[in-house]
PLY file of the C-alpha trace (Angstrom):
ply
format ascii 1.0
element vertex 512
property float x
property float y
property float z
element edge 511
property int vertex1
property int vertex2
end_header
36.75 92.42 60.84
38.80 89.55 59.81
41.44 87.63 59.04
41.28 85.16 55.77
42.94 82.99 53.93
42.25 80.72 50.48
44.17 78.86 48.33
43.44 76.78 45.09
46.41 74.94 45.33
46.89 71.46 47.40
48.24 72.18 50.44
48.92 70.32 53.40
45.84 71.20 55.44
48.03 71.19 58.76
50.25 73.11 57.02
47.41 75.91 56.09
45.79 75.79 59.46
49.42 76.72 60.82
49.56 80.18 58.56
45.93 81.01 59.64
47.06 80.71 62.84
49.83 83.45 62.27
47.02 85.73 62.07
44.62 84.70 64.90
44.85 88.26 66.18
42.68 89.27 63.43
39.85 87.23 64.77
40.20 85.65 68.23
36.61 85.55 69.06
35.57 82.07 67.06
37.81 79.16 66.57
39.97 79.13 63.74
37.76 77.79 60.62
38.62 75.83 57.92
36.75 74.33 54.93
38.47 72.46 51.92
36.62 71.29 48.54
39.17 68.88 46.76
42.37 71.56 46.16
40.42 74.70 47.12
40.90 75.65 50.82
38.93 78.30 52.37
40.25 79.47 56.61
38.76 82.65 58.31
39.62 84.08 61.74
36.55 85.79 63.33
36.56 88.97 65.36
32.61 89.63 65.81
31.51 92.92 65.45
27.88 92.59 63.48
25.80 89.93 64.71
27.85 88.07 67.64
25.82 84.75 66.84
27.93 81.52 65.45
25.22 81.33 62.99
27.55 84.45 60.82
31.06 82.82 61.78
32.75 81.80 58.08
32.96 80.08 55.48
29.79 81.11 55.41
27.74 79.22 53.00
24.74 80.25 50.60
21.72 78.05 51.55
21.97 75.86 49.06
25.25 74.88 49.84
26.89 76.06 46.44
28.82 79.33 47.37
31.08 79.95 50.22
32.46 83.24 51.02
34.71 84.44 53.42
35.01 88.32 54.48
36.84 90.85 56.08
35.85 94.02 56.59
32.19 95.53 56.88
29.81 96.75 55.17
27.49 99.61 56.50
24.98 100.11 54.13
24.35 96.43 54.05
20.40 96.75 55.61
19.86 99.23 53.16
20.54 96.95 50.60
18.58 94.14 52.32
16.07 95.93 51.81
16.84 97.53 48.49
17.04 94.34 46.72
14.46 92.04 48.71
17.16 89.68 49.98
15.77 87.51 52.62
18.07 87.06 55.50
18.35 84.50 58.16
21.06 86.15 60.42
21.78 90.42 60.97
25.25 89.88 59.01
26.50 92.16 56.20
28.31 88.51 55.54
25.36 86.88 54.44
23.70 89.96 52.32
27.41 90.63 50.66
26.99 86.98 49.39
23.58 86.87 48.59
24.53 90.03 46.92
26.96 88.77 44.85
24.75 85.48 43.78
21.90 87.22 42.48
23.81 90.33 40.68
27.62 89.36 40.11
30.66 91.67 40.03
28.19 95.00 39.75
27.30 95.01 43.21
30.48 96.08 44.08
29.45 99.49 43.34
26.43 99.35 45.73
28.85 98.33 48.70
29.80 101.73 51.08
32.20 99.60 53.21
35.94 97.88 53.53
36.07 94.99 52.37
38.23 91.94 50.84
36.48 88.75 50.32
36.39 85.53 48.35
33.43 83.60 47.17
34.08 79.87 45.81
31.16 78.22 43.83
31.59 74.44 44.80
29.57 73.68 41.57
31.70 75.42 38.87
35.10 75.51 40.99
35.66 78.60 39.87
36.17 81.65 42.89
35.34 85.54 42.69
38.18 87.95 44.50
36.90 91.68 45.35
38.78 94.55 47.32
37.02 97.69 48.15
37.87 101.33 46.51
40.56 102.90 48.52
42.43 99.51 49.58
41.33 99.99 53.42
41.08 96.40 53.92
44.28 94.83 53.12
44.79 91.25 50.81
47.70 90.09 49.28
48.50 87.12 47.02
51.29 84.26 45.55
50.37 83.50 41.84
51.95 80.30 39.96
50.32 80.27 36.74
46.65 80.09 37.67
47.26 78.58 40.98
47.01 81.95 43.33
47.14 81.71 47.46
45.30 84.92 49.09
45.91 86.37 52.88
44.95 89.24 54.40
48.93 89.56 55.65
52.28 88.65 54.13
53.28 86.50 57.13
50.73 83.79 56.61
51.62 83.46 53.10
55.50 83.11 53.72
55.46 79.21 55.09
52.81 78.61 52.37
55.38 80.00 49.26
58.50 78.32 50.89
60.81 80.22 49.16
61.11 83.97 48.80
63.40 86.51 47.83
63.73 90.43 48.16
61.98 93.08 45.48
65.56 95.33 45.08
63.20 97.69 43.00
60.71 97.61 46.09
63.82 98.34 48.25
64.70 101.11 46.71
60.98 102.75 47.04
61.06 102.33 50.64
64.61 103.65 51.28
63.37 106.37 49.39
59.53 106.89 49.76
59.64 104.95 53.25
56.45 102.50 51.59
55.81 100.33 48.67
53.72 101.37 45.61
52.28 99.99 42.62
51.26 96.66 44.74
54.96 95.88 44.80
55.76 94.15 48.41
58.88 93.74 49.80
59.16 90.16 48.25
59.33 89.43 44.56
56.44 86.29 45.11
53.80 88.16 46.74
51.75 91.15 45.84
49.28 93.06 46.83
45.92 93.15 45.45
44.49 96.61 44.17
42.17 98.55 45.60
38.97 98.62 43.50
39.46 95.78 41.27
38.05 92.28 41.34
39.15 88.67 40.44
37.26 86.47 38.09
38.01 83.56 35.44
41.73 84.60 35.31
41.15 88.48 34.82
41.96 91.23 37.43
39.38 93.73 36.26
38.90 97.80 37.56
35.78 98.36 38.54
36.24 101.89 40.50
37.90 104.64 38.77
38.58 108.43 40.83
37.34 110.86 38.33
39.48 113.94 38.83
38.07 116.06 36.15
37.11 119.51 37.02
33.74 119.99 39.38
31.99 122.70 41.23
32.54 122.49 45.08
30.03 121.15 47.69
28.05 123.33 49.44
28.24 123.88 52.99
25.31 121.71 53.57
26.35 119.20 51.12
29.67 118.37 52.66
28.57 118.48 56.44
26.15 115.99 55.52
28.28 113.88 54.14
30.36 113.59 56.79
28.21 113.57 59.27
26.54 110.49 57.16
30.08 108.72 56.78
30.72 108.94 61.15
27.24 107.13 61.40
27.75 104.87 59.01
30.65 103.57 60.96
29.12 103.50 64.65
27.14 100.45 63.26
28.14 98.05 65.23
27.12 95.01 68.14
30.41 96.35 70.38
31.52 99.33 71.48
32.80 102.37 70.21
35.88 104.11 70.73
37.84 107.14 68.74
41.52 107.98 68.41
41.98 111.91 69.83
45.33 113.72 69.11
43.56 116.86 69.59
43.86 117.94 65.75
41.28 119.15 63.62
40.74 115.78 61.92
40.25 113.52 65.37
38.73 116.63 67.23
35.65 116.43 64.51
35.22 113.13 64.83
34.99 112.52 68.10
32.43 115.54 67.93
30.16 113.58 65.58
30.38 110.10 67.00
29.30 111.34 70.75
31.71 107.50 71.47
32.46 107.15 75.78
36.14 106.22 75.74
38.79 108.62 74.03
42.13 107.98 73.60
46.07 109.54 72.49
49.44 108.59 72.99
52.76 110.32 73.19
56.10 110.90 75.57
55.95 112.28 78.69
57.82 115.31 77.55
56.80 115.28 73.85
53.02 115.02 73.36
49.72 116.18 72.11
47.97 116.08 75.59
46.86 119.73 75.90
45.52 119.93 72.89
43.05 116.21 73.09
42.25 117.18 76.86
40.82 120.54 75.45
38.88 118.23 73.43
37.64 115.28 75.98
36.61 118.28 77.87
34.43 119.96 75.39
32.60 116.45 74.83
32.39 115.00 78.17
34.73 111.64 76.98
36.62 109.16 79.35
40.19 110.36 78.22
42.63 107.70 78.15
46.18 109.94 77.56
48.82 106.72 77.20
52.41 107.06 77.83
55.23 105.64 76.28
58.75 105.07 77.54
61.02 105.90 74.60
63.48 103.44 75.85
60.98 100.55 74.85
60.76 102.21 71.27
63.40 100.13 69.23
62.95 96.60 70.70
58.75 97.07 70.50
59.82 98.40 67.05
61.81 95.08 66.07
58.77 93.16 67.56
56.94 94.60 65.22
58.94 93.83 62.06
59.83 90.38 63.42
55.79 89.38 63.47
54.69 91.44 60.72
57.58 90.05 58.16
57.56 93.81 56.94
59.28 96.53 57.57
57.41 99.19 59.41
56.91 102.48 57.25
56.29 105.58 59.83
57.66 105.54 63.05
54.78 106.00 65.17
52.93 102.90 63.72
54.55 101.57 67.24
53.21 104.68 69.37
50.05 103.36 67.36
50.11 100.16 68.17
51.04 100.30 72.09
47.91 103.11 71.95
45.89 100.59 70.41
47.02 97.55 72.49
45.37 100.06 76.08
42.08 100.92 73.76
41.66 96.95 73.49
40.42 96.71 77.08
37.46 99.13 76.07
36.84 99.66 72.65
36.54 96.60 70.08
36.08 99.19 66.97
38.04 102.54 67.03
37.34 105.43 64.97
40.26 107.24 63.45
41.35 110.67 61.21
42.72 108.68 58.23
42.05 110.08 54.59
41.48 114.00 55.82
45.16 115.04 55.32
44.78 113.88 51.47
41.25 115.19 50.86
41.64 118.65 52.26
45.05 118.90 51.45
46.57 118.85 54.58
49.99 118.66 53.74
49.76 122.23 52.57
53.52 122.64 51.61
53.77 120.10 48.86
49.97 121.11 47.82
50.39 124.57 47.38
53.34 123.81 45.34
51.18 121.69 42.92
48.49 124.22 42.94
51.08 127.54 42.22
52.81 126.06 38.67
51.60 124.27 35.32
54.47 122.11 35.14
55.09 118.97 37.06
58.46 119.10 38.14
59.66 115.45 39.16
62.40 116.88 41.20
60.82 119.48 43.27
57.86 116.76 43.92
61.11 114.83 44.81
62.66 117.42 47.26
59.16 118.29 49.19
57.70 114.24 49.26
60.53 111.64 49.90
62.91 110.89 52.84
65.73 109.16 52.21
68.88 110.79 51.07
69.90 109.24 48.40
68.76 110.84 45.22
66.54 107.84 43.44
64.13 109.82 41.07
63.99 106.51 38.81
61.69 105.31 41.60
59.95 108.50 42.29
58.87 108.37 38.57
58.00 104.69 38.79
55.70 105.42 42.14
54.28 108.29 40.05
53.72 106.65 36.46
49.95 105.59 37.46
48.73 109.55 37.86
51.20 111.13 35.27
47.97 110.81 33.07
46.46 113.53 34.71
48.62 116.23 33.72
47.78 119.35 35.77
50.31 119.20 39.20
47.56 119.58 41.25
45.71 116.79 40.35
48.75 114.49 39.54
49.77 115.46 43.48
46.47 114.95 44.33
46.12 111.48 43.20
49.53 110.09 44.25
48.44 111.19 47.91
44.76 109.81 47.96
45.48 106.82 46.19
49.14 105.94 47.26
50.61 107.52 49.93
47.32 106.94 51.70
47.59 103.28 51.28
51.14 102.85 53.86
48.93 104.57 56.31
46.30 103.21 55.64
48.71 99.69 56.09
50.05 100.94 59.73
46.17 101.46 60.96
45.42 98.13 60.02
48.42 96.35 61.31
48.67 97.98 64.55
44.55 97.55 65.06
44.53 94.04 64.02
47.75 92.87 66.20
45.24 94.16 68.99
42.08 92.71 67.66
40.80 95.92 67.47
39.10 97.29 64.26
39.85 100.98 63.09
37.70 102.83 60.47
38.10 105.96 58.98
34.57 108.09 57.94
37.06 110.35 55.74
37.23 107.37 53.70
34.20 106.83 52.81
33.88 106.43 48.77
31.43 109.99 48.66
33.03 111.66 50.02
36.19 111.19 47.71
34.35 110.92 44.86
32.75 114.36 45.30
35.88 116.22 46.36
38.10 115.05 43.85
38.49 117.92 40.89
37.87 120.17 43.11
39.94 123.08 43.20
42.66 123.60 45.89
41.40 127.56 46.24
38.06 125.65 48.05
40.08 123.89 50.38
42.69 126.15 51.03
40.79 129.04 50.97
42.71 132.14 51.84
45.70 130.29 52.86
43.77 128.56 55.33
44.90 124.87 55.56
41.24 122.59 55.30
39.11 125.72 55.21
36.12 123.57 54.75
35.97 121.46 57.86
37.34 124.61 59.55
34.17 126.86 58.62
31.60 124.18 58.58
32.56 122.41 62.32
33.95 125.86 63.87
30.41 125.58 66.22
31.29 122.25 67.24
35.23 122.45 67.86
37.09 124.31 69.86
38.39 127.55 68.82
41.89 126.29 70.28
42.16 123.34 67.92
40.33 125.33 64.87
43.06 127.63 64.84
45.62 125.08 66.24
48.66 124.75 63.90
49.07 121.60 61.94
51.57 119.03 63.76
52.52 115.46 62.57
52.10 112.43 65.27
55.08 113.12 67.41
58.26 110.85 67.63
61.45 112.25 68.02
63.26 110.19 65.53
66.84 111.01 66.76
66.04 110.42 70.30
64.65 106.63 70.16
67.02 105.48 67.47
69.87 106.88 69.91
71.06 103.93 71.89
72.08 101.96 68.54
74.78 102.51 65.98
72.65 102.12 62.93
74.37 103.67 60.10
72.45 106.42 57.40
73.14 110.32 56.46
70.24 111.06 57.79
67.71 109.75 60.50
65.00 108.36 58.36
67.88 106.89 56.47
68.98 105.05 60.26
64.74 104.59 60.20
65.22 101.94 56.89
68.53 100.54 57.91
67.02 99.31 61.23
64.05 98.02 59.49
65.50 96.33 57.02
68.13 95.03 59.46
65.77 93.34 61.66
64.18 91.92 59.10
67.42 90.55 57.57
67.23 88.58 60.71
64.58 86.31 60.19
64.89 85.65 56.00
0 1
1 2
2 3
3 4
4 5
5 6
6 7
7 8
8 9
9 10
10 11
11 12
12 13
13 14
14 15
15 16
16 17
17 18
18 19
19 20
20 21
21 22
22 23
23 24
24 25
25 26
26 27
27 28
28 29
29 30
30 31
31 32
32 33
33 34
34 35
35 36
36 37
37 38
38 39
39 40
40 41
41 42
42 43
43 44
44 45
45 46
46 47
47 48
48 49
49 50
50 51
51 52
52 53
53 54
54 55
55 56
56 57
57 58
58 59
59 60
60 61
61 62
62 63
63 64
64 65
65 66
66 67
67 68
68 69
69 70
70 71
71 72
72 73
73 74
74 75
75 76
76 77
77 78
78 79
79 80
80 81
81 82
82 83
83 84
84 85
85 86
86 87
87 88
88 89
89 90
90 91
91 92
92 93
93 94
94 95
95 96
96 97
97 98
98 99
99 100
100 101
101 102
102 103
103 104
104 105
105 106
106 107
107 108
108 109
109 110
110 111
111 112
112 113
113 114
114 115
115 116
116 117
117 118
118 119
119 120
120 121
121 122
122 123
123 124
124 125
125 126
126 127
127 128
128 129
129 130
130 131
131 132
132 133
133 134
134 135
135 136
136 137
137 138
138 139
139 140
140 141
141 142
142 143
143 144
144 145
145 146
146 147
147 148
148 149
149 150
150 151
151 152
152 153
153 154
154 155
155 156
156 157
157 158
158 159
159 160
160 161
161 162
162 163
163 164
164 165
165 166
166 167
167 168
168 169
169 170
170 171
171 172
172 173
173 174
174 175
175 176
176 177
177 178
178 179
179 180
180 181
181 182
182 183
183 184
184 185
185 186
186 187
187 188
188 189
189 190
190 191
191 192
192 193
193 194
194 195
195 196
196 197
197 198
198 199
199 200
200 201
201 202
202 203
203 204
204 205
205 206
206 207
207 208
208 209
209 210
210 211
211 212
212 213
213 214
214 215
215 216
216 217
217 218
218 219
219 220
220 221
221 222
222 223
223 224
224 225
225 226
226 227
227 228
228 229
229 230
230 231
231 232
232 233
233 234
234 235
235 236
236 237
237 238
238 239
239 240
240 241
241 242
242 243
243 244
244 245
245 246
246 247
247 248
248 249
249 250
250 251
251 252
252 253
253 254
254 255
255 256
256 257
257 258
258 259
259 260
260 261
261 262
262 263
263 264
264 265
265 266
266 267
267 268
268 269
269 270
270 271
271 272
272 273
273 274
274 275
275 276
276 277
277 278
278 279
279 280
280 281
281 282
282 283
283 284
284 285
285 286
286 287
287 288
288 289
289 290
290 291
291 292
292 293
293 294
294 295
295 296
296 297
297 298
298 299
299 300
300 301
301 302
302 303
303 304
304 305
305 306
306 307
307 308
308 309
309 310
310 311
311 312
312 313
313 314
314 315
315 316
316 317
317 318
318 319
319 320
320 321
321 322
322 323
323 324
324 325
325 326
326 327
327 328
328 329
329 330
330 331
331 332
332 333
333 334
334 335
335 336
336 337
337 338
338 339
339 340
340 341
341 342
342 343
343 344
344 345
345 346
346 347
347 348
348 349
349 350
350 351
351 352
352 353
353 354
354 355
355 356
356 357
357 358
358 359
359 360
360 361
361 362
362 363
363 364
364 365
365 366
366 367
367 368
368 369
369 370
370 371
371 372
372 373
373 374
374 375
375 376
376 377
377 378
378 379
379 380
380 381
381 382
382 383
383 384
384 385
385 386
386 387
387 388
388 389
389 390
390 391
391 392
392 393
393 394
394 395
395 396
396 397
397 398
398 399
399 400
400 401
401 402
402 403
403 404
404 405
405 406
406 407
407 408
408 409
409 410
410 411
411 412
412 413
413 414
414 415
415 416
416 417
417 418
418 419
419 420
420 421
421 422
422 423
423 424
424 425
425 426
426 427
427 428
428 429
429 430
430 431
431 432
432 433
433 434
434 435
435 436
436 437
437 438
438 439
439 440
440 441
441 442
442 443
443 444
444 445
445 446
446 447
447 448
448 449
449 450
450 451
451 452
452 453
453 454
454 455
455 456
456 457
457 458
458 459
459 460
460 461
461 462
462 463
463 464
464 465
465 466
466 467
467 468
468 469
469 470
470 471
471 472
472 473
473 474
474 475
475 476
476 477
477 478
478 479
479 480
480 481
481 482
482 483
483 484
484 485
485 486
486 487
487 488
488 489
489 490
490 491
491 492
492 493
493 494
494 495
495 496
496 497
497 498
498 499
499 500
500 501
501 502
502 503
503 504
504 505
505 506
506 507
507 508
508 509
509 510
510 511
């Protein structure tokens, strides 16, 4: 896990090497790395989690000296494929076989890759550079484009001294004071944009190559689905560090940890408003060092502005800070953190809004309105704009379906990353992995809410492994009492998500 940073423009290199800087928490564990041929500039921060050895630290070159790459993310099939595809290696990297990879088969390896991932590959020879992101956007990258001159970074911060001047997106405004996130790879600034998930960069195209098929399909069988699950936790215990998981004590965590068998557990919450019961039921049951972390809701708003102020962002959900104070304790232990991500959106979770969607034929843009979005002003102009890419799909179900796994899921998927990465720490998600998603999607909500019964599947198939306390536990959100931390400011708003923008956007008012 990683922090990079290119550019095909001439830039100052002192001026570069600042903005990779910004982002040093992303890899702390190698010097700050830099390599520049004529305008093209190529900087990586290393946090080493596959093969601790300089001998992988980036730009890492091919042997012959012609293609660089740098890489964040990892890739956990990648011996497999060593071995697949008879690529000699000279270090235990998934850097060097992603490259070698990509030099011997081009852009259709992407489709061999069960990772995260963003990385860039420059061929010296032809000046030309190859930009890839992986399916479900888990690994962030954004970019500044003037004409054909682009600058990448895997945060906005880095890229803000390198643009010099920026202004507001009032469209992407509007989303978040609405949706509390950004969608359609808008940003919060007009110049820079995100890069989408499952597409790749080459000569001057941005080209899909990872499509969710949502037509209809018969579902998994028991057996099917536990393996798969079972097969995405052990993908992502490979690793030269150690192991840690996020426990809330919900269904999602509680399976997780159950898999991974990891030493060091952890949750956060008030001291009078937490999940503690229910993860200590669960560190019980599999013999974990808990680590329950407190948090003094007085420090809520000015670790909040901290936040915004360093991230150049506003902050979407409120507990990304719970998250990140969590995190910042699991750092002492645990370099790689396992976490619930993606479940909520493949087993349909959020039952409310996805029993709606599964109960009519028509989509109604207002009562998807009224169940998803937060702000109080109505705004369905933007609803339908966040929407547009699924309309396609017709059926409600399917249209809610998408939106969730392939939008919504990206903000969260944003707040793991960001408060993991301020920490140096790096979070994956098994319910993320590509299979799995692929295989569930088009499947029929009566299979996963079977009976009425909110993620039936994971329910029946883990019920030997998880408590009956947390099986039948009822679904609760990550706790923060809204009203109560936002209390000690006048911030004004209707309502208190609408107080939630304001402060966000006020705090980052300060600093543009």
């Amino acid at each position: 896990m990683c922090g990079i940073l290119f550019s095909n423009v001439a830039i100052d290199k002192k001026a570069f090497r600042n903005s990779l800087s910004i982002m040093k928490h992303r890899g702390p564990t190698a010097p700050l790395c830099i390599y520049q041929n004529e305008n093209f500039m190529l900087g990586h921060n290393r946090l080493s989690i596959l093969d601790l050895d300089q001998r992988s630290d980036q730009p890492f070159f091919s042997d012959d000296g012609r293609y660089a790459i740098i890489f964040n993310g990892e890739i956990y099939n990648y011996k497999e494929l060593a071995s697949a595809y008879s690529i000699q290696m000279r270090t235990n990297s998934d850097t060097e076989l992603l490259l070698k990879l990509y030099i011997q088969y081009g852009p259709r390896m992407l489709n061999w890759l069960n990772g995260m991932f963003s990385f860039i590959v420059l061929d010296v020879q032809q000046k030309s550079f190859f930009v890839a992101r992986d399916r479900m956007g888990v690994k962030p990258l954004y970019y500044n484009r003037n004409g054909e001159e682009y600058i990448f970074s895997s945060e906005i911060a880095p890229l803000l001294p390198l643009v010099h001047s920026v202004s507001l997106d009032q469209a992407a405004i509007r989303q978040y004071k609405k949706m509390r996130c950004f969608f359609n790879n808008r940003t919060i600034y007009n110049e820079i944009k995100e890069f989408p998930p499952g597409y790749y960069y080459e000569n001057g195209e941005f080209i899909k190559y990872w499509e969710l098929d949502y037509s209809e399909k018969e579902p998994p069988s028991d057996e099917e689905l536990e393996y798969l699950i079972r097969s995405a936790v052990e993908y992502r215990k490979i690793a030269d560090v150690e192991i840690g998981s996020y426990l809330s004590g919900g269904l999602d965590s509680t399976i997780i940890t159950a898999l991974a068998g990891v030493e060091h557990t952890w949750t956060v919450g008030f001291e009078d408003y937490n999940e503690f019961q229910w993860s200590e039921i669960a560190a019980t049951r599999y013999n974990t060092i808990h680590h329950p972390i407190l948090f003094d809701p007085d420090r809520f708003l000015s670790l909040a502005r901290e936040l915004v102020l360093v991230k150049k962002e506003p902050l979407s959900v409120p507990n990304e800070v719970l998250l990140y104070h969590m995190t910042q304790q699991a750092s002492a232990k645990n370099t790689v953190i396992l976490s619930g991500e993606g479940a909520d959106e493949l087993f349909y979770g959020y039952d409310r809004i996805f029993r709606w969607a599964s109960s009519t034929t028509d989509f109604d843009i207002q009562a998807f309105s009224d169940l998803y979005t937060y702000g109080s002003e109505e705004d369905l102009e933007i609803v339908e704009d966040a929407l547009a890419p699924f309309m396609n799909l017709k059926c409600p179900q399917k249209i809610v379906a998408a939106f969730f796994q392939q939008a919504h899921l990206r903000g969260l998927l944003k707040r793991l990353d960001s408060a993991s990465m301020l920490n140096s720490v790096e979070a994956r998600s098994p319910f993320l992995d590509y299979r799995l998603i692929e295989r569930l999607a088009g499947v029929d909500a009566q299979y996963k809410m079977r009976d009425g019964v909110v993620k039936a599947p994971l329910k029946r198939i883990f019920k030997d492994i998880v408590p009956a306390e947390i099986v039948n536990r009822k679904k609760v959100g990550f706790p923060v009492q809204l009203e109560r931390v936002l209390s000690s400011e006048k911030i004004e708003g209707k309502t208190t998500f609408d107080k939630w923008f304001n402060f966000n956007l006020n705090t980052l008012g300060e600093i543009l």
